[in-house]
Backbone as a printed PyTorch tensor [residue, N CA C, xyz], in Angstrom:
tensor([[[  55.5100, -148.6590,   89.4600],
         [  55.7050, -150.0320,   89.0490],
         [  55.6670, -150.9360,   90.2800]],

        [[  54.7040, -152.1260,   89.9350],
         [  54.3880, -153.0140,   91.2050],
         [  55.7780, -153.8400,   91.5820]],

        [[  56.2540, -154.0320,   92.6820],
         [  57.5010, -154.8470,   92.8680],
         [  57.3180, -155.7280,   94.1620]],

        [[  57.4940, -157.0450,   93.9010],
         [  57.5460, -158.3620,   94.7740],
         [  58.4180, -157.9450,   96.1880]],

        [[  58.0920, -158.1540,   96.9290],
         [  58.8790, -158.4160,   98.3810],
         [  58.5180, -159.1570,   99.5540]],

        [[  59.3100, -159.7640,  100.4460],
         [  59.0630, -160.2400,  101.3100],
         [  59.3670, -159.2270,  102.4400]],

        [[  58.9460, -159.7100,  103.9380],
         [  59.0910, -159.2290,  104.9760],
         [  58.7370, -160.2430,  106.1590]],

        [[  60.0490, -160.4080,  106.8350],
         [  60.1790, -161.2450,  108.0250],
         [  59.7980, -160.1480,  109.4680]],

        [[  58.9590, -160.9370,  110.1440],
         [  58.4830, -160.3590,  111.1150],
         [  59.2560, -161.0560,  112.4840]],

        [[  59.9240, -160.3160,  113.7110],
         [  60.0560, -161.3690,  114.4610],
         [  59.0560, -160.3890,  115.5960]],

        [[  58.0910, -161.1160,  116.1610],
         [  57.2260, -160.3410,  117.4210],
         [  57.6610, -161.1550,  118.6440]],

        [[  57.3770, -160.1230,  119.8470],
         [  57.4240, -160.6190,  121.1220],
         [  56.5420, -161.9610,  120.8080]],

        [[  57.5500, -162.7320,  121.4780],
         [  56.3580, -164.2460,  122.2980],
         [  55.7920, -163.9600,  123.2140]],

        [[  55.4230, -162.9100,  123.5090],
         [  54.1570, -162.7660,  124.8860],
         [  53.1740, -162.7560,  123.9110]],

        [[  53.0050, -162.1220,  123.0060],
         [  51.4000, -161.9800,  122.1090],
         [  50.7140, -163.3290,  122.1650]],

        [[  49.4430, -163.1090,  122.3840],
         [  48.4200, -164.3340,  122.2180],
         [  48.5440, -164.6090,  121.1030]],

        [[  47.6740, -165.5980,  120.4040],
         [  47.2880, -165.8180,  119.1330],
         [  46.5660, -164.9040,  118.6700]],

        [[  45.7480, -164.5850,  119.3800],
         [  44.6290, -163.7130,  118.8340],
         [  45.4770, -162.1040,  118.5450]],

        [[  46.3390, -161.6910,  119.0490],
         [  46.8500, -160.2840,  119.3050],
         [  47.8410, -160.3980,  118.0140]],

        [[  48.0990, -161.5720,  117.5240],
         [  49.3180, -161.9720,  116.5430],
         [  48.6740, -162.0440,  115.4790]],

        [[  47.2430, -162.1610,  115.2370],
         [  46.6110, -162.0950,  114.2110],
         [  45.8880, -160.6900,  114.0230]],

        [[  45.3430, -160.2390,  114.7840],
         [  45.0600, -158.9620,  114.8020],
         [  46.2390, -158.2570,  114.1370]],

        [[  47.4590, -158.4910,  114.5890],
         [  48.6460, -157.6080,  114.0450],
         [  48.8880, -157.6160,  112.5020]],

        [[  48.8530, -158.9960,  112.4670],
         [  49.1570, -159.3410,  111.0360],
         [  48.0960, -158.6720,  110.0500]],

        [[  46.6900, -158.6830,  110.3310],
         [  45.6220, -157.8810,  109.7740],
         [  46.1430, -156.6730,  109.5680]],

        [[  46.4940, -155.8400,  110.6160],
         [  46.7050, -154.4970,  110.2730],
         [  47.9320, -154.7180,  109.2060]],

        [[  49.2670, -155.3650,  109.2910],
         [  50.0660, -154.8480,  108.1830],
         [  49.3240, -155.3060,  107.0840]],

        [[  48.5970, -155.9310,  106.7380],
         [  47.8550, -156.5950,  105.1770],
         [  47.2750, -155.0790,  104.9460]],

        [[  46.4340, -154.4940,  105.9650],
         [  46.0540, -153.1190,  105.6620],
         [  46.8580, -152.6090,  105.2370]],

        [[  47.6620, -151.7000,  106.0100],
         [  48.3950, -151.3730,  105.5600],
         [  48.8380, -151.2070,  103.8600]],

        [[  49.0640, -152.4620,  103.5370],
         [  49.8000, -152.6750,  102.1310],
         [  48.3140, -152.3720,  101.1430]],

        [[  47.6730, -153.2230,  101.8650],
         [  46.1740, -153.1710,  100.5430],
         [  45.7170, -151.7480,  100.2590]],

        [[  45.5130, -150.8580,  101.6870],
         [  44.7750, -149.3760,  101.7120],
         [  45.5430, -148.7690,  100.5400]],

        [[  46.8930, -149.1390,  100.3650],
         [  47.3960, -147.8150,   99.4360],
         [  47.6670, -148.3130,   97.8870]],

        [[  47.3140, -149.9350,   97.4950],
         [  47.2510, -150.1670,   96.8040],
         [  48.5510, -151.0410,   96.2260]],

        [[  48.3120, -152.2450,   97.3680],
         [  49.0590, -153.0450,   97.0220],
         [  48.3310, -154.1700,   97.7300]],

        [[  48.9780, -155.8370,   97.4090],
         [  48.5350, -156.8220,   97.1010],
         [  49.2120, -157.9680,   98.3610]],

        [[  48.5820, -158.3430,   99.6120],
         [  49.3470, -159.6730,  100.1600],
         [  49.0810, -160.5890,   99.4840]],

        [[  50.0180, -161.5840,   98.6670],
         [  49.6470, -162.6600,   98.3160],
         [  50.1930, -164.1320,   99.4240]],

        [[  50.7690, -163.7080,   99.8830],
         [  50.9560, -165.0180,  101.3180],
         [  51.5440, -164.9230,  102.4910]],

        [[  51.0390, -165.2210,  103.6280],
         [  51.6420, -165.1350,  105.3840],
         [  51.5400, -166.2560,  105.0110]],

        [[  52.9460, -166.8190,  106.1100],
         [  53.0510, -167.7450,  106.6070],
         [  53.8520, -167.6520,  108.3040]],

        [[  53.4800, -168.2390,  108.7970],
         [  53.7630, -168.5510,  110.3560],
         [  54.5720, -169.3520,  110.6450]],

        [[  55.6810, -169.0370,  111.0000],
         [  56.7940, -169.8290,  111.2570],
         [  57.1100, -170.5250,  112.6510]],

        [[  56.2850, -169.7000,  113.2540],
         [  56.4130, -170.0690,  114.9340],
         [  57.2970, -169.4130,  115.6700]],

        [[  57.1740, -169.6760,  116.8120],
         [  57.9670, -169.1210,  118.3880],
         [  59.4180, -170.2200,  117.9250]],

        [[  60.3030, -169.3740,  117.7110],
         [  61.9300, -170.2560,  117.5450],
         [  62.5490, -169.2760,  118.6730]],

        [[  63.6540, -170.2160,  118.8360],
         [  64.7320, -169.4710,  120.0610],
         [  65.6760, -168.4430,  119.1490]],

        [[  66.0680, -167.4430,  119.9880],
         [  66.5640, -166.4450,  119.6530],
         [  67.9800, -166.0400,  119.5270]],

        [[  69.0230, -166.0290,  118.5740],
         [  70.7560, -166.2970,  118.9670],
         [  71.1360, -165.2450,  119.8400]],

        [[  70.6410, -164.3510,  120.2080],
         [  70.8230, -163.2320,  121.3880],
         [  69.9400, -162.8390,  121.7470]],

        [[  69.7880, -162.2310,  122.9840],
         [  68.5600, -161.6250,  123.5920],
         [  68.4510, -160.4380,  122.9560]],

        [[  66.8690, -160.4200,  122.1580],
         [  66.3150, -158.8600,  122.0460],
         [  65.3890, -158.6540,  122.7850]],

        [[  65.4200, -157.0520,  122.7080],
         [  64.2880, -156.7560,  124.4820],
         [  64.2490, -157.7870,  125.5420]],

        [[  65.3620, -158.3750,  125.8500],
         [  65.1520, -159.1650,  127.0970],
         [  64.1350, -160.2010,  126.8510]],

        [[  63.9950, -160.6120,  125.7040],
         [  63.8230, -161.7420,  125.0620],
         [  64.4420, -162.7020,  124.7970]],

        [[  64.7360, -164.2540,  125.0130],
         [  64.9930, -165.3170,  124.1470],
         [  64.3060, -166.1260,  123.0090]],

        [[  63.0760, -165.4210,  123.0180],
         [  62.3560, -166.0080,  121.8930],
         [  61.6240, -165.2890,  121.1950]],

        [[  60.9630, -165.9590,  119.9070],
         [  60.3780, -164.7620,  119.1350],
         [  59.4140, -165.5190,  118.2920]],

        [[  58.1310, -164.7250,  117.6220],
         [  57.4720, -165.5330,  116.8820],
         [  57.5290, -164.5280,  115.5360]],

        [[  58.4160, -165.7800,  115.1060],
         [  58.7340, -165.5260,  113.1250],
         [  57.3970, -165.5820,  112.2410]],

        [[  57.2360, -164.4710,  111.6230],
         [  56.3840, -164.2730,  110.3240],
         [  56.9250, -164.2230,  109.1880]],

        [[  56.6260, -164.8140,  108.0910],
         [  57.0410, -164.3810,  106.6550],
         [  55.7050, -163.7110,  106.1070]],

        [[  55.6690, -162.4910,  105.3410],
         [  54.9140, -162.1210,  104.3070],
         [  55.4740, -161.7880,  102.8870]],

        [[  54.3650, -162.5250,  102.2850],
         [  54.7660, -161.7320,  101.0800],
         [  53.8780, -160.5410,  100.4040]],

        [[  54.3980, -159.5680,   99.2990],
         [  53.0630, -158.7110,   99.0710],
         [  53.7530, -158.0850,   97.8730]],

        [[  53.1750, -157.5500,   97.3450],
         [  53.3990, -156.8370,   96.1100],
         [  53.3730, -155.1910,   96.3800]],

        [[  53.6900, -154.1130,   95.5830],
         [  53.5890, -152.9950,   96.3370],
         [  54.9100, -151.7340,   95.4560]],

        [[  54.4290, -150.4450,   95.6270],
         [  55.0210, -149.5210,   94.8720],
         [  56.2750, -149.2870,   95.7010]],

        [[  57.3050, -148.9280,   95.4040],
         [  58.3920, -148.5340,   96.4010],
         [  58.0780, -147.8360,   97.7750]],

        [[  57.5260, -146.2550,   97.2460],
         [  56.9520, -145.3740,   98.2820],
         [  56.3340, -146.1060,   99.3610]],

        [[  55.2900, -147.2870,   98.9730],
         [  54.3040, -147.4490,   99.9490],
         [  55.6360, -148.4220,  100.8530]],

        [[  56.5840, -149.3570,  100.6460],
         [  57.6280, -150.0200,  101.5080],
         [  58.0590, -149.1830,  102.7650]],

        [[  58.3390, -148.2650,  102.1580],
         [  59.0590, -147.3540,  102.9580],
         [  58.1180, -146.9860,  104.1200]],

        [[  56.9440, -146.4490,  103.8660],
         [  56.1850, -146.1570,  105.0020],
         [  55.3240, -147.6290,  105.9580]],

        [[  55.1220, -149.0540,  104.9040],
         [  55.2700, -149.7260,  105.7520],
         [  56.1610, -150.0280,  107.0950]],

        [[  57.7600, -149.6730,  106.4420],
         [  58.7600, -150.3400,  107.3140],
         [  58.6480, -148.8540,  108.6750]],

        [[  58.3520, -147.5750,  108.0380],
         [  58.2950, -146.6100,  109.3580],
         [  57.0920, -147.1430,  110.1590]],

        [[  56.1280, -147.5710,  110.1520],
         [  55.1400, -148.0620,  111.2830],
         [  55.1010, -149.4550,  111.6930]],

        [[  56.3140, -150.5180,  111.0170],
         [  56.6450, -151.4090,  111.5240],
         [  57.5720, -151.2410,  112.8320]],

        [[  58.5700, -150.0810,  112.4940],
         [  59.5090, -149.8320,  113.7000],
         [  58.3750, -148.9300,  114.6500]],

        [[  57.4760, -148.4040,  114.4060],
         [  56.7620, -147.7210,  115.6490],
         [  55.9310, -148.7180,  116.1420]],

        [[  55.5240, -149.9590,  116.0100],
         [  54.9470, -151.1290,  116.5720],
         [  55.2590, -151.5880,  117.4900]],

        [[  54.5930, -151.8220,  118.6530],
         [  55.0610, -152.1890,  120.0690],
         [  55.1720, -153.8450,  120.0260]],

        [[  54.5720, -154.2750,  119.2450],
         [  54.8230, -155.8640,  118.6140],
         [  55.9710, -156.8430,  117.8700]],

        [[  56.4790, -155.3000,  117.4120],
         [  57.7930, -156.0430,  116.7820],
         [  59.2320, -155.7170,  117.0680]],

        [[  59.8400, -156.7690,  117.0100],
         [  61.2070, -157.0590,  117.8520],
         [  62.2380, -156.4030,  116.7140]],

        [[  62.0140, -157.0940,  115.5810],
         [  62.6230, -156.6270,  114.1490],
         [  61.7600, -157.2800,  113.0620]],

        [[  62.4920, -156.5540,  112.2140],
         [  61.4010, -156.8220,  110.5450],
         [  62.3260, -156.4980,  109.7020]],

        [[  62.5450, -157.0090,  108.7720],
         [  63.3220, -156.9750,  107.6710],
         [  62.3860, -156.9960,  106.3480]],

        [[  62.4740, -156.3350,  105.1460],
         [  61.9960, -156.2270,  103.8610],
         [  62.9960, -156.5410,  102.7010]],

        [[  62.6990, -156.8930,  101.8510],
         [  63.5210, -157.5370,  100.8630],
         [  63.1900, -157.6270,   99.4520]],

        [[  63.2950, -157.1620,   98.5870],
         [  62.8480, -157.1430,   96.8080],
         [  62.8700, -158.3030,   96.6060]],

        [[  62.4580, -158.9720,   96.1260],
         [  62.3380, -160.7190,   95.5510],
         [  61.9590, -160.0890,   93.6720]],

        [[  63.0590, -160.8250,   93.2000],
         [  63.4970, -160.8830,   91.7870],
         [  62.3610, -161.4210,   90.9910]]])
């Protein structure tokens, strides 16, 4: 059964534009290859950070949204944490 979710991305602010889009491509893969659906990124921008992660003060916020079977979440969120791009990521069921 298909189920709605979001997922907040926060990536290093060193990434170019171009390296931040490239990234974002691959998670859309990701979700699409196994048979699920992005229906919207949005780009939130480089915001300041309330504590330093990785010796970071800043971060560039992603929202996605996507549609998608449980199973396939789960293995999204394991190659989100093996990503050298991302600081944290959070996933979320949307009702």
């Amino acid at each position: 059964m298909m189920r709605n979710y979001e997922l907040v991305l926060v990536l290093k602010p060193e990434l170019t534009d171009e390296a931040q889009e490239g990234f974002l491509q691959k998670v859309a893969r990701w979700v699409t290859e196994k048979g699920g659906s992005v229906s919207q990124t949005d780009k939130w921008g480089r915001r300041k950070l309330a504590y330093p992660l990785k010796q970071f003060m800043e971060g560039i916020y992603v929202l996605t949204r996507f549609s998608a079977e449980p199973p396939l979440v789960r293995e999204v969120e394991k190659n989100l944490r093996l990503s050298e791009e991302v600081m944290r990521h959070l996933v979320v069921k949307v009702e």
